[in-house]
C-alpha positions in Angstrom: 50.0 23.4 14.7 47.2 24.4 16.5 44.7 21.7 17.4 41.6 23.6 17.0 42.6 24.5 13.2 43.3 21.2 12.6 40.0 19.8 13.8 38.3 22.1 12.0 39.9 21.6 8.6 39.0 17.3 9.5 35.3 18.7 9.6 35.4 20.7 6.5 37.0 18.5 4.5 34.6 16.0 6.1 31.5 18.4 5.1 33.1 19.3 1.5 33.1 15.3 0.8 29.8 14.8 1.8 28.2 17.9 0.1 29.9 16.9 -2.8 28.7 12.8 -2.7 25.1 14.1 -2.2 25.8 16.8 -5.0 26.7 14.2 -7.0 23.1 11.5 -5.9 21.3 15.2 -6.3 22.3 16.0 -9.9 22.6 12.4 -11.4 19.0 11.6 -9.9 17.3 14.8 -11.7 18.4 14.4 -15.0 16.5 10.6 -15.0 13.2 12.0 -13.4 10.5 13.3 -14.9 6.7 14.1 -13.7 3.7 12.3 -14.2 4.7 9.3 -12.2 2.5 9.5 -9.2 -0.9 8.9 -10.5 0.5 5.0 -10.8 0.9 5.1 -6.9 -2.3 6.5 -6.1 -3.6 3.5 -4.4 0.0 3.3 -2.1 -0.8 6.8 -1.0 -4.3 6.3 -0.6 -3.3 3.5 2.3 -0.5 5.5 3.0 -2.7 8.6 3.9 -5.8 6.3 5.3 -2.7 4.9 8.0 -2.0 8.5 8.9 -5.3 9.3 9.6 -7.8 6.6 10.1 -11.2 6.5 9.8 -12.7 6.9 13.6 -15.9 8.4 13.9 -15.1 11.2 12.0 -13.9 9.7 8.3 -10.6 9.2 7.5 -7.9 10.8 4.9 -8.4 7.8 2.1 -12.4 8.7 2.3 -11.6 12.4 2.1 -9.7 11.8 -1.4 -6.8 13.4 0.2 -4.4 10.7 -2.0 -5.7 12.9 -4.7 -4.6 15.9 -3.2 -1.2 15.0 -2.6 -0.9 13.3 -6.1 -2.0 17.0 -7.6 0.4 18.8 -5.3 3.4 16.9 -6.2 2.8 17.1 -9.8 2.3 20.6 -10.3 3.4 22.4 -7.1 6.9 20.9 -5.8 10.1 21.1 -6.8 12.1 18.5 -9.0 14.2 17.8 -5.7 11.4 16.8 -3.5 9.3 15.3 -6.3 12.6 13.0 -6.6 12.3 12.7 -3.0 8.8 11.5 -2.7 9.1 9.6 -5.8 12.3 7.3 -4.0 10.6 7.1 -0.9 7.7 5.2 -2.1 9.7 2.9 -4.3 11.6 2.2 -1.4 8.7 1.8 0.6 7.4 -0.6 -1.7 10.6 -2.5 -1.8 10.8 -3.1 1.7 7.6 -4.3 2.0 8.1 -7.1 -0.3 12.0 -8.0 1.6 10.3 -7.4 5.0 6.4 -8.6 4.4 6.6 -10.6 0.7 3.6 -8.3 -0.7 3.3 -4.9 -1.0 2.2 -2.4 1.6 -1.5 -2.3 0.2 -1.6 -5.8 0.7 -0.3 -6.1 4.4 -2.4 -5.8 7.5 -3.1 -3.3 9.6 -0.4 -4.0 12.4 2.1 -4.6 9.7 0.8 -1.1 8.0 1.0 0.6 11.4 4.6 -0.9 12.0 6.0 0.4 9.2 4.4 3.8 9.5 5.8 3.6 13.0 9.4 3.2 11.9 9.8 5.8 8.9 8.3 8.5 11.7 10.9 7.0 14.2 13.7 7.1 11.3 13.0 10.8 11.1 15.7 12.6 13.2 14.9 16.4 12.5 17.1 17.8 15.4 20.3 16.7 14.4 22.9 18.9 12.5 23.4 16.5 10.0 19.4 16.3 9.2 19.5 20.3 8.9 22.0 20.2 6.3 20.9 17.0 4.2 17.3 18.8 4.3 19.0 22.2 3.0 20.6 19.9 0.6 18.4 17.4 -0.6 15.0 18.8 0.2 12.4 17.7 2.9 12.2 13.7 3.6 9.5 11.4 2.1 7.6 10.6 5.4 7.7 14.4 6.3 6.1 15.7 2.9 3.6 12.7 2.9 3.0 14.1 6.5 2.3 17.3 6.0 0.4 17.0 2.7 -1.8 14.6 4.2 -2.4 16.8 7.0 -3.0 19.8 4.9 -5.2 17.8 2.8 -7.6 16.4 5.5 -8.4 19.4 6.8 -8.7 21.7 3.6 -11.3 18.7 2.1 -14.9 19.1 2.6 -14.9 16.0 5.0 -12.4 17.0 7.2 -13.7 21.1 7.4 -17.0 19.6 8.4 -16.9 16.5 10.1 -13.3 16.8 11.8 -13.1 20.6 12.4 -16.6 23.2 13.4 -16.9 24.7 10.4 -18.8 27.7 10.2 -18.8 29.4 6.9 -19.6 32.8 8.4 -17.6 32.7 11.8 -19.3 35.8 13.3 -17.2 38.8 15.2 -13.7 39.0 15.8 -13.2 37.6 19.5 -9.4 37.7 20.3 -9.4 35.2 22.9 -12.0 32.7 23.7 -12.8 30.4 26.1 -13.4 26.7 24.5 -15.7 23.6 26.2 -15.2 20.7 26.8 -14.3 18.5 23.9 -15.1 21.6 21.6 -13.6 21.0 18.1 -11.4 23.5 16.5 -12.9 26.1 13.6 -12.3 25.7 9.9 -13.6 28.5 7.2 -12.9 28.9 3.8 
């Protein structure tokens, strides 16, 4: 037998078992979910998001209502599978919390808040093969939507156009490229 064919039939029946397991979590997990869950999270994910980005001199995301944003999105915007997704991840969040900290994460410091911020970014491996597939699979992760919708939401809301970014509601002629100053913020219109 040739060993090439029989290594990769070991890593497709490999794949096949592991598509299928996840299949299996995937299917089972969507017929228990339904929407309308978040709004009893929204002051997790207002810490959550006020963690991501603080208040410095500009404000931060909690002040910006950005919570509310990603509440809205998740209800009426994403899918089932990352609704699940998001939906797990802050149960889990909250679980760990209370095993690691013995109160929830609204209740911890801001080192311990920073900590475990620290380690769901460092848990996110985006480059490997195996991420690539379980994210074709089972949608994007919790930290990575939080991240992004929290990103998305800071600098769409009226704080974070107008404090954060220079924005200039009528931005003037089209200059291809331009030179910035010093310390120059970044331009936000509407």
């Amino acid at each position: 037998m040739n060993r090439r064919t029989a290594i990769k039939g070991i890593f497709a029946i490999a794949g096949l078992s592991y598509v299928s397991i996840i299949g299996i979590k995937y299917f089972k997990g969507n017929l228990n979910q339904t929407r309308g869950k978040l709004e009893a999270h929204s002051l997790l994910i207002a810490e959550l998001t006020d963690v991501i980005i603080p208040p410095t001199t500009t404000p931060g995301a909690k002040e910006a209502l950005v919570h509310n944003y990603i509440i809205s999105y998740m209800e009426d915007c994403s899918s089932m599978k990352e609704y699940n997704n998001f939906l797990d991840g802050l149960n889990d969040l909250q679980e760990n919390c209370k095993n690691t900290y013995n109160h929830n994460f609204e209740n911890c410091t801001v080192v311990q808040k920073n900590k475990i911020i620290e380690n769901l970014d460092n848990n996110q491996d985006s480059t490997s093969l195996f991420s690539k597939i379980s994210n074709k699979i089972q949608g994007r992760s919790f930290f990575d939507i939080l991240k992004t919708l929290t990103i998305e939401g800071y600098c769409t809301s009226e704080l974070g156009a107008t404090k954060f970014l220079e924005y200039q509601p009528i931005p003037g002629k089209y200059i291809a490229i331009t030179n910035l100053k010093v310390n120059q913020k970044a331009w936000a219109t509407k």
